[in-house]
Each structure stands twice: as structure tokens, then as C-alpha cells.
MDTraj code that builds the backbone (N, CA, C; nanometers):
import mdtraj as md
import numpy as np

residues = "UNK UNK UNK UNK UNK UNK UNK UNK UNK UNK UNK UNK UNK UNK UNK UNK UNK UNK UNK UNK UNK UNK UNK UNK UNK UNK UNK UNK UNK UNK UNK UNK UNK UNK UNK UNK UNK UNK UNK UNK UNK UNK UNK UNK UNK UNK UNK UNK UNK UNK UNK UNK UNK UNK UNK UNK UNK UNK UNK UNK UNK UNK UNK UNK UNK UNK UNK UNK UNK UNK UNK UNK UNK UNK UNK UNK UNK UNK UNK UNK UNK UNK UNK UNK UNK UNK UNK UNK UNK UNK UNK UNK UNK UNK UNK UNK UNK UNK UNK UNK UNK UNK UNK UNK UNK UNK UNK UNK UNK UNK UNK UNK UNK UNK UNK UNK UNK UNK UNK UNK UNK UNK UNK UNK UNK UNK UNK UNK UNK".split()
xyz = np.array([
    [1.5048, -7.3321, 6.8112],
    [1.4418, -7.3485, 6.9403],
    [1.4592, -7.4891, 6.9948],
    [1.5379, -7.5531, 6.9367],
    [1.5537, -7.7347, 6.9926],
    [1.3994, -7.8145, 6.9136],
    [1.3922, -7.9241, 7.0000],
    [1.3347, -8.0160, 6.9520],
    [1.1776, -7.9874, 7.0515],
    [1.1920, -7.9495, 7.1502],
    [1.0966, -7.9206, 7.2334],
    [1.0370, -7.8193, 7.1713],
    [0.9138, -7.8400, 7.1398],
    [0.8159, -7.7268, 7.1440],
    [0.7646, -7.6199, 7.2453],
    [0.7873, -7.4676, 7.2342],
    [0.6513, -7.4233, 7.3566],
    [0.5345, -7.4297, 7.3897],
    [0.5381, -7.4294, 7.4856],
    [0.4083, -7.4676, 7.5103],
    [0.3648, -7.3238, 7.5773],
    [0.2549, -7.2529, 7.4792],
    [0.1535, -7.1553, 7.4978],
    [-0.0151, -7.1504, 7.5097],
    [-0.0265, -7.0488, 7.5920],
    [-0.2034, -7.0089, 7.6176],
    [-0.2038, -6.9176, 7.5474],
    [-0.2709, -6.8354, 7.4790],
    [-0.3489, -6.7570, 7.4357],
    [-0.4916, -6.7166, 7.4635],
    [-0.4894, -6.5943, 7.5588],
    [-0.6046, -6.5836, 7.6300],
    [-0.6471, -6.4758, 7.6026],
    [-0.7758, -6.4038, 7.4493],
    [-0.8327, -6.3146, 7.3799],
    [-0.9161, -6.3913, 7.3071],
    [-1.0633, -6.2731, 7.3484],
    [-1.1887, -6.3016, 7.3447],
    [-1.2111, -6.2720, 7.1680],
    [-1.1356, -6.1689, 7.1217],
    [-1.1648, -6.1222, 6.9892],
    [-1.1271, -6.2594, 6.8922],
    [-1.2088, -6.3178, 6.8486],
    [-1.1593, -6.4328, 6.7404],
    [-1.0855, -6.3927, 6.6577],
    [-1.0519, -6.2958, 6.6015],
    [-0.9804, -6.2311, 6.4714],
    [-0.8545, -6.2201, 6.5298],
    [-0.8303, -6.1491, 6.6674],
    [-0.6894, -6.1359, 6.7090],
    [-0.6229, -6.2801, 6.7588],
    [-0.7314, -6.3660, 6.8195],
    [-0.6776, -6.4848, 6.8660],
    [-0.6390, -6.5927, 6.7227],
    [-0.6740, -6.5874, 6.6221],
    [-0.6536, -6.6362, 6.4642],
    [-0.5324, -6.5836, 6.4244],
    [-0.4590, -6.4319, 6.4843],
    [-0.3633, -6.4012, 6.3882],
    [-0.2587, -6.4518, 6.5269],
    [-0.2827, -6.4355, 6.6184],
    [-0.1927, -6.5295, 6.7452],
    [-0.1220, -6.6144, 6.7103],
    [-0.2565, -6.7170, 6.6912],
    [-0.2503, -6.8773, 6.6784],
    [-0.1619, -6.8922, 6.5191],
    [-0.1737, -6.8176, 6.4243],
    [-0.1583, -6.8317, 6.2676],
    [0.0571, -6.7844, 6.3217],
    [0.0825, -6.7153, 6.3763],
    [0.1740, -6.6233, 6.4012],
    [0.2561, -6.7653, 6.4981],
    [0.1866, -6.7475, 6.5963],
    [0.3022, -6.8259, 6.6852],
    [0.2867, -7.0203, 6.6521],
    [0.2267, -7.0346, 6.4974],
    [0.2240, -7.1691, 6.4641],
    [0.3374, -7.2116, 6.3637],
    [0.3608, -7.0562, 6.3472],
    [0.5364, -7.0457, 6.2425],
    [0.5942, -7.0365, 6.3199],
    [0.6085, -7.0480, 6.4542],
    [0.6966, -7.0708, 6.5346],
    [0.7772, -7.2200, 6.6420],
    [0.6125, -7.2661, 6.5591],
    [0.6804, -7.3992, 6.6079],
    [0.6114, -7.4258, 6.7513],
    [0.4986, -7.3540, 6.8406],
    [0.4378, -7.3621, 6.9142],
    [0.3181, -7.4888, 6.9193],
    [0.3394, -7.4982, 7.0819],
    [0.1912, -7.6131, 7.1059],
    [0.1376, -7.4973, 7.1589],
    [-0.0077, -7.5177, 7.1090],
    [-0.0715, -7.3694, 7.1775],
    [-0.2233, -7.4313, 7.2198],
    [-0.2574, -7.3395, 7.2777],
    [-0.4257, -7.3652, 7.3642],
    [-0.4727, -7.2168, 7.3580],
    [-0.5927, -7.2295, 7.3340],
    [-0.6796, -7.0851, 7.3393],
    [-0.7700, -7.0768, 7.4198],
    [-0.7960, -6.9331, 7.4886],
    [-0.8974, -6.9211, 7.5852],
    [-0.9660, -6.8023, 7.5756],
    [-1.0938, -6.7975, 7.5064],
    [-1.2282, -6.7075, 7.4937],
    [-1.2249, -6.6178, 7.6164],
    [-1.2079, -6.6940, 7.7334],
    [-1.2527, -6.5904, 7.8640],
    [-1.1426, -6.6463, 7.9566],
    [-1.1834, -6.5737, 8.0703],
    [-1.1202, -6.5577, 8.1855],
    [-1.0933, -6.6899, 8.2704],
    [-1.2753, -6.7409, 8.2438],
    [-1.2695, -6.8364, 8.3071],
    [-1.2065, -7.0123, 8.2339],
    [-1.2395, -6.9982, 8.1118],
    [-1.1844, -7.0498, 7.9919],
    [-1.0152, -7.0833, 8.0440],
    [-0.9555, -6.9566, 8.0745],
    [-0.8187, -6.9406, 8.0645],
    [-0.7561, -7.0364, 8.2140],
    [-0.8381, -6.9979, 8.3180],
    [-0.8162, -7.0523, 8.4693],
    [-0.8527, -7.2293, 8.4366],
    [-0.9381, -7.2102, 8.3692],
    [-0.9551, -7.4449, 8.3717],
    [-0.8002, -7.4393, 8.3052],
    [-0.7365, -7.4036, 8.1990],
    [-0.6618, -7.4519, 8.1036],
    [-0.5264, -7.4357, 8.1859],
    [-0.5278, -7.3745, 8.2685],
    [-0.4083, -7.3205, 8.3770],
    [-0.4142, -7.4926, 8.4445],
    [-0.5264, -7.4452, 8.5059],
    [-0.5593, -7.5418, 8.6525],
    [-0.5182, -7.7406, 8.6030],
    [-0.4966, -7.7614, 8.4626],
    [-0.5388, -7.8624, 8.3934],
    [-0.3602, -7.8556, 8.3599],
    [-0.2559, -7.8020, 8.2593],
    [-0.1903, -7.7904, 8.1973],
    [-0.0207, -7.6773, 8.2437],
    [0.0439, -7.7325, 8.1909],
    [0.1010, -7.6874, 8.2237],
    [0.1862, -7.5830, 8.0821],
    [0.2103, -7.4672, 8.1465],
    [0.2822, -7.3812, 8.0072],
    [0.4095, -7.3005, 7.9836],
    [0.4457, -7.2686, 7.9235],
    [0.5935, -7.2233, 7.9089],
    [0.6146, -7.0521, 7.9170],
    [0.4562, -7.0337, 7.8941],
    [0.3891, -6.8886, 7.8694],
    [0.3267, -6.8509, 7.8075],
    [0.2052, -6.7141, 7.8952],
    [0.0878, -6.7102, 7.8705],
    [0.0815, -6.5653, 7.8133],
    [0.0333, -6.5498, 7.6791],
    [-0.0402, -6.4098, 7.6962],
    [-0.1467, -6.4129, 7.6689],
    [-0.1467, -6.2882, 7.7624],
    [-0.3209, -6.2027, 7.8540],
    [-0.3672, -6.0673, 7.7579],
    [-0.4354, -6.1036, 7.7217],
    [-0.5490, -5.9992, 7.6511],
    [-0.6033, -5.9156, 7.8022],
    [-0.5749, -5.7788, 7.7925],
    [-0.6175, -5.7215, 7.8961],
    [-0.7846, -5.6724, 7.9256],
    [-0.8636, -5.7218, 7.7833],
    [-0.9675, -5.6947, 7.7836],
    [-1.0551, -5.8049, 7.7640],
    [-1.1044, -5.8851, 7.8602],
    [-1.2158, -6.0198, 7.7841],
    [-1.3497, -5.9662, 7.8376],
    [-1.4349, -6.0843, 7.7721],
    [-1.5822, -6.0737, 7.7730],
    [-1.6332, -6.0552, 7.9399],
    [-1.5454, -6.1933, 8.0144],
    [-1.6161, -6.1723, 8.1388],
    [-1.5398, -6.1188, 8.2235],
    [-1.4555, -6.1154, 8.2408],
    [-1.3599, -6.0320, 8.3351],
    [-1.2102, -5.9391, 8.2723],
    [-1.1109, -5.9350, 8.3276],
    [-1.0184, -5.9070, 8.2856],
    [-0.8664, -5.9452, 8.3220],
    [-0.7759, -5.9383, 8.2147],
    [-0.6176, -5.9993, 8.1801],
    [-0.5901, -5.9883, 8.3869],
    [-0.6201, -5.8534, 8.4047],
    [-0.5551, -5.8516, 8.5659],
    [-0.6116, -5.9253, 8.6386],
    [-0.6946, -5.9276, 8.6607],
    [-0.8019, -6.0153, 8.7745],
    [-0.7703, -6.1421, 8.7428],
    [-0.7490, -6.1884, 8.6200],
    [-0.7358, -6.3430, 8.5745],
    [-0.5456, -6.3570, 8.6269],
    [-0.4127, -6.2491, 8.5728],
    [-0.3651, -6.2896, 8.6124],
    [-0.3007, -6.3300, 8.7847],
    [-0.3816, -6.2273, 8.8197],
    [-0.3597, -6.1824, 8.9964],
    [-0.4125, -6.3489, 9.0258],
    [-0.5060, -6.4484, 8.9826],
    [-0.5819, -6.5985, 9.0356],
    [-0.4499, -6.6604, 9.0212],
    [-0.4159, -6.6393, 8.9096],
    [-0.2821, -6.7736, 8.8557],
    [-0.1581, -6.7171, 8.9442],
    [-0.1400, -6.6375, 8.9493],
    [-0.0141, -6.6352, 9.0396],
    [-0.0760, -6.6394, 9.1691],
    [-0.1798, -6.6582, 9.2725],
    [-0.2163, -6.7052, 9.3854],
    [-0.2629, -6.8753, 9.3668],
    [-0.2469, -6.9257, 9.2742],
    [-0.2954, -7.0812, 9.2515],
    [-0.1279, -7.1555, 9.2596],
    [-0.1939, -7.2584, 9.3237],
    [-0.0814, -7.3962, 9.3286],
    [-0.0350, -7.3926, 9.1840],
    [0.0934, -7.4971, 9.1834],
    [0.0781, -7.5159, 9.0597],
    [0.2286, -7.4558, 9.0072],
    [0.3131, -7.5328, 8.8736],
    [0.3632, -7.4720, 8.8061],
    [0.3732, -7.3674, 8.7314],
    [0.2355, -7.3085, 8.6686],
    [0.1837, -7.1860, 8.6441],
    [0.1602, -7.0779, 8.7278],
    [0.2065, -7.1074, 8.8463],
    [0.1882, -6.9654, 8.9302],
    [0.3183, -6.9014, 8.8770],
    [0.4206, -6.9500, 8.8126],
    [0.5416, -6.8378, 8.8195],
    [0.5458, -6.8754, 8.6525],
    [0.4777, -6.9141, 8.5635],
    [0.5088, -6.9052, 8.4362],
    [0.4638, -6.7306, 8.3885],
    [0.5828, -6.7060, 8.2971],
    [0.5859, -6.5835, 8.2578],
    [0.4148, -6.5590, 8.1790],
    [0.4023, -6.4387, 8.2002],
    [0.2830, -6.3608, 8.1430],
    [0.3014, -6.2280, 8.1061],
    [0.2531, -6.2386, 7.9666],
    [0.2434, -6.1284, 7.8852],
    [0.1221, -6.0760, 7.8472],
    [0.1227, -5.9189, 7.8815],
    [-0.0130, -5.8512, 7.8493],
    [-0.0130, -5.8380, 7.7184],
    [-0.1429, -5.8194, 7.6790],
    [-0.2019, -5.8425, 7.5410],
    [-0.2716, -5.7025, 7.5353],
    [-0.2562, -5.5671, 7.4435],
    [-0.3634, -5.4624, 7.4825],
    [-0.3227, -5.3900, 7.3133],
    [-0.4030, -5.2771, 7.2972],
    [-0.4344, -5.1980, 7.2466],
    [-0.3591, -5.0815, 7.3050],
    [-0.4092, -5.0658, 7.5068],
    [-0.3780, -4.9932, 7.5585],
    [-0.2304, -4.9706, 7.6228],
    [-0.1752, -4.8474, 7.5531],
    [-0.0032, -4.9140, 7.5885],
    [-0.0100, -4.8027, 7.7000],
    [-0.0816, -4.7283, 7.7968],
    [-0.0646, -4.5989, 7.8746],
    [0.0282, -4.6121, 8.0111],
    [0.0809, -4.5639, 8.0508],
    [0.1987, -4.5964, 8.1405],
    [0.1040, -4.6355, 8.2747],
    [-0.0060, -4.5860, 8.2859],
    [-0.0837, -4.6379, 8.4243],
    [-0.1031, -4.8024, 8.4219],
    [-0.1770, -4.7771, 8.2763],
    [-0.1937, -4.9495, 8.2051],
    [-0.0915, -5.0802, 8.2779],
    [0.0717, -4.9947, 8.2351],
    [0.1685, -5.1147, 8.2145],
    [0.1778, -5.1209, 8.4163],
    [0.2234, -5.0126, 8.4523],
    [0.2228, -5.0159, 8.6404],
    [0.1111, -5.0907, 8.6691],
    [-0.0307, -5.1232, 8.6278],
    [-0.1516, -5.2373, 8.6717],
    [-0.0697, -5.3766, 8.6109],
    [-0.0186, -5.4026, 8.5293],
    [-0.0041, -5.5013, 8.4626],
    [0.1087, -5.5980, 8.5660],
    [0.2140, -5.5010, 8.5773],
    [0.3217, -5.5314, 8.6414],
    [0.2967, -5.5773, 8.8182],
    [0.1647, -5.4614, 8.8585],
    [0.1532, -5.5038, 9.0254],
    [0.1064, -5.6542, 9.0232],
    [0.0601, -5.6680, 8.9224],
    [-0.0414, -5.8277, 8.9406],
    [0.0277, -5.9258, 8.9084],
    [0.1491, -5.8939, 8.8828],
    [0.2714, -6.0199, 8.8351],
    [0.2757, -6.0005, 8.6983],
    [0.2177, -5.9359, 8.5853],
    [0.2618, -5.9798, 8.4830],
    [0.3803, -5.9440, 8.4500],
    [0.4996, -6.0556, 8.3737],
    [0.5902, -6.0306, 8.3199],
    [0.6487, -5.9387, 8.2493],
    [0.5674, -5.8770, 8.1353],
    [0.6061, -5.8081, 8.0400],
    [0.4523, -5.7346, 7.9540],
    [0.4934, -5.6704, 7.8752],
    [0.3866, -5.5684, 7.7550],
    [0.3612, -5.5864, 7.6973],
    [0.3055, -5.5723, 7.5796],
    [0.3291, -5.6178, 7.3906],
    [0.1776, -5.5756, 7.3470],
    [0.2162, -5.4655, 7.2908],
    [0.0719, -5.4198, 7.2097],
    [0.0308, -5.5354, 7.0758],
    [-0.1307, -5.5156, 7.0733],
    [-0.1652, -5.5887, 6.9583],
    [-0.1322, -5.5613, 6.8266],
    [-0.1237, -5.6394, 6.7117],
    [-0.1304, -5.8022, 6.7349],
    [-0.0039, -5.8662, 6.7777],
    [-0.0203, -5.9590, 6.7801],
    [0.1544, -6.0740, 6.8467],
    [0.1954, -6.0630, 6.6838],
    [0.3183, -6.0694, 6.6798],
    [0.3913, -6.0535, 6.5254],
    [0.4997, -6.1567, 6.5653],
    [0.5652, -6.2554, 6.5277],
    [0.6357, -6.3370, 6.4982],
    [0.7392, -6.2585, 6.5532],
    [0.8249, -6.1561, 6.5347],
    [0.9419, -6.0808, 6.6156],
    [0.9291, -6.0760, 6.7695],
    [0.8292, -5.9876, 6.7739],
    [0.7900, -5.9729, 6.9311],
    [0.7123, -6.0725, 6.9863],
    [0.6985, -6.2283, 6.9436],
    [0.6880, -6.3197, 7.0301],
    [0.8200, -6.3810, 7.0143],
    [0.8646, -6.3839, 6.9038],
    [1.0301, -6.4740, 6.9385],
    [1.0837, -6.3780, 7.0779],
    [1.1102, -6.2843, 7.0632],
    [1.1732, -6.2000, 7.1789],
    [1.1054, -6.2311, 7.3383],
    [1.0046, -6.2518, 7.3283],
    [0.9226, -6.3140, 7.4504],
    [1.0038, -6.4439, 7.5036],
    [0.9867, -6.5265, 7.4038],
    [1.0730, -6.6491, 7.4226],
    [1.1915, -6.6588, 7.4428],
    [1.2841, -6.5432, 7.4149],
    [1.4083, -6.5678, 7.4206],
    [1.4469, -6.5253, 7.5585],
    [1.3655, -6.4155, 7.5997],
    [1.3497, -6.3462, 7.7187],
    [1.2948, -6.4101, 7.8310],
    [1.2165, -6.4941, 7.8308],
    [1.1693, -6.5239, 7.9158],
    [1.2003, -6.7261, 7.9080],
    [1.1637, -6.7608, 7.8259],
    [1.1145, -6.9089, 7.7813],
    [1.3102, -6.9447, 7.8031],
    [1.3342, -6.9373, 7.6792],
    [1.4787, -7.0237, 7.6380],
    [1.6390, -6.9120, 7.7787],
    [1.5716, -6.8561, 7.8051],
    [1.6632, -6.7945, 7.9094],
    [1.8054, -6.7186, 7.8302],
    [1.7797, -6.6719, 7.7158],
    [1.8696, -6.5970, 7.6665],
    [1.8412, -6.4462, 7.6631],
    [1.9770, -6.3162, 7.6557],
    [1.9823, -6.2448, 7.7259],
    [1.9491, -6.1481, 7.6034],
    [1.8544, -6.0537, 7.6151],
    [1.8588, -5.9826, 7.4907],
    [1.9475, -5.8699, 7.4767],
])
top = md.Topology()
chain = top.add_chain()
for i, resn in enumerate(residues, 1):
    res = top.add_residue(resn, chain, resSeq=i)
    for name in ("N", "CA", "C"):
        top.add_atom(name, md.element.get_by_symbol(name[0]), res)
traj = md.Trajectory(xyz[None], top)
């Protein structure tokens, strides 16, 4: 991945899934930031800048859509950084909500070291899968 690190959010309320995230994309060589909630996730946007975000489609106070629909209407370098949904729920209505609100791409839980390298390669380092 070069000498540059990514720079990631991680935005899931479940501590257990956000632990195997953080544990997962830290063998990867990631700078990472975590965000409990919605609103959690919007300071860390509004503050920082990232290489890419994934969205837990389910948090405490709001949700992955509503949070990502703010960031892509906000100033900012992060209005067009890639975003990845975070779910359980893989249902084809699911992914068509995900996609109207700008998000980038899918990825059922948990993040696994494969299917975040592929994120990165796809989106981050601009190589073609």
C-alpha cells in the first residue's frame, strides 16, 4: 500500500463489531477513527479528513443513510470520499437505499481483512478489480 497510510472512519454503535473493524483494518496498516453514533461520525467528518468511511446502517441515534445523505450535502473533502455500508441486512431494497444516498458500495458484517483490502483497491488506491 506505499508508505502512506489510510486514513479510515469507522462508524458502528455495536462495540464488539467496531473492535473486530478496528483489530482487522489495523493489519492493514490503517489510521483509523471510530464513531459510536451518527452524530459522533458528522464532528469527525466536519474536523478530518478521510480516504474512506464505513457506515453501519444501524446506530443508536439515527441511521448509516440519514448520516450518509449530511456528508455528501456538507462542504468539505468528505463530501465525495467513498462510503461503505456496514449491515447484517444484505436485501436488494436495502442496497437501492444505500446507493440513492451516495453510498459507494455494500459489505455485510463483519469487515474481514479481504473485503476491506478490495474496498481499498477499488476505491482508495484506484486499482481495477
Amino acid at each position: 500500500m506505499g508508505s502512506k497510510k489510510i486514513s479510515v472512519l469507522i462508524v458502528e454503535d455495536v462495540k464488539l463489531q467496531q473492535k473486530i473493524a478496528v483489530m482487522t483494518l489495523e493489519g492493514l496498516s490503517c489510521k483509523i477513527d471510530t464513531a459510536d453514533t451518527g452524530i459522533q461520525a458528522l464532528e469527525l467528518v466536519s474536523k478530518n479528513s478521510y480516504d474512506i468511511i464505513f457506515m453501519d446502517l444501524g446506530l443508536g441515534d439515527t441511521d448509516g443513510l440519514t448520516v450518509t445523505q449530511t456528508i455528501r450535502n456538507m462542504k468539505g473533502k468528505n463530501r465525495s470520499t467513498p462510503i461503505i455500508a456496514l449491515t447484517a441486512n444484505a436485501e436488494k431494497e436495502m442496497k437501492a437505499r444505500c446507493f440513492q444516498v451516495g453510498m459507494n458500495d455494500f459489505m455485510n458484517k463483519p469487515i474481514t481483512a479481504d473485503l476491506a483490502q478490495a474496498m481499498f483497491d477499488k476505491y482508495v488506491l484506484g486499482e481495477k478489480l
